[in-house]
N, C-alpha and C positions, 0 to 999 in steps of 0.2 A: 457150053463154051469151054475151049480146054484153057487148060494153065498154063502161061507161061511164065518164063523167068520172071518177067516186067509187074504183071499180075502177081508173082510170088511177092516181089520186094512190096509191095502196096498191100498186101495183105499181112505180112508180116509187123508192118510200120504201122496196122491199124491194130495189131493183137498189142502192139509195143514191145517187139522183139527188139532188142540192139543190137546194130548190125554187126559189133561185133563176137555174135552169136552164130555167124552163119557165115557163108562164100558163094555165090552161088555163076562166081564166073571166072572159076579154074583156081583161083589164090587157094593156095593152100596156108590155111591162118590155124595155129593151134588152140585148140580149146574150144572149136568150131565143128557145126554140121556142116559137111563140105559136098556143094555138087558140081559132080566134074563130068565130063564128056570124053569118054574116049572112043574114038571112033565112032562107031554107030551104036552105041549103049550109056546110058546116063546112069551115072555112080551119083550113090551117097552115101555119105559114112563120116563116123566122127573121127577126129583127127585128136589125138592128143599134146601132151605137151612135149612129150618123145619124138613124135613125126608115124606113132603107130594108128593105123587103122581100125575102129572098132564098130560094130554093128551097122557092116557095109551090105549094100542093096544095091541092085541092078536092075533098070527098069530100060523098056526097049523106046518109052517116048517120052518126051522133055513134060508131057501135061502128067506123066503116070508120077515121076519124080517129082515136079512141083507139087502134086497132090499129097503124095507121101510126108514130104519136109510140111507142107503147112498142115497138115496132121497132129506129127509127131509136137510140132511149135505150139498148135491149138489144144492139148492134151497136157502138156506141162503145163499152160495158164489155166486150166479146168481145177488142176491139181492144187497150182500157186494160189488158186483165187477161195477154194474150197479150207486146206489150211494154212491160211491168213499166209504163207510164207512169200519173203520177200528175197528175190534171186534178182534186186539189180547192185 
């Protein structure tokens, strides 16, 4: 089954991401992984506190990008959870 946004937020909410960790319907919110849709290609990328861009990716469907962000979300909690570190 693919990913989508809906499915993103629900699986996010189960790793206990907070949502204001992420955007994932065009807001652009600083200090956030942000996916946005431009025309026919789904961006993500983190947004800083500047308004700059950083380790942006381009995928051609909304399940390729869902896949990617609950990834990189699921990877940081592997991290957090391995040492003890607490990032709420």
């Amino acid at each position: 089954m693919k990913m989508t946004t809906e499915k993103l937020k629900d699986n996010l909410n189960e790793l206990g991401v907070a949502k204001r960790q992420y955007s994932l319907s065009n807001e652009l919110i600083a200090d956030a992984i942000i996916l946005n849709k431009h025309y026919n290609v789904w961006e993500v990328f983190y947004l800083d506190e500047k308004g700059n861009r950083a380790n942006e990716k381009n995928f051609d469907t909304e399940g390729e990008a869902c896949f990617y962000i609950y990834q990189l979300f699921k990877n940081a909690k592997v991290v957090e959870l391995k040492f003890k570190i607490n990032t709420k």
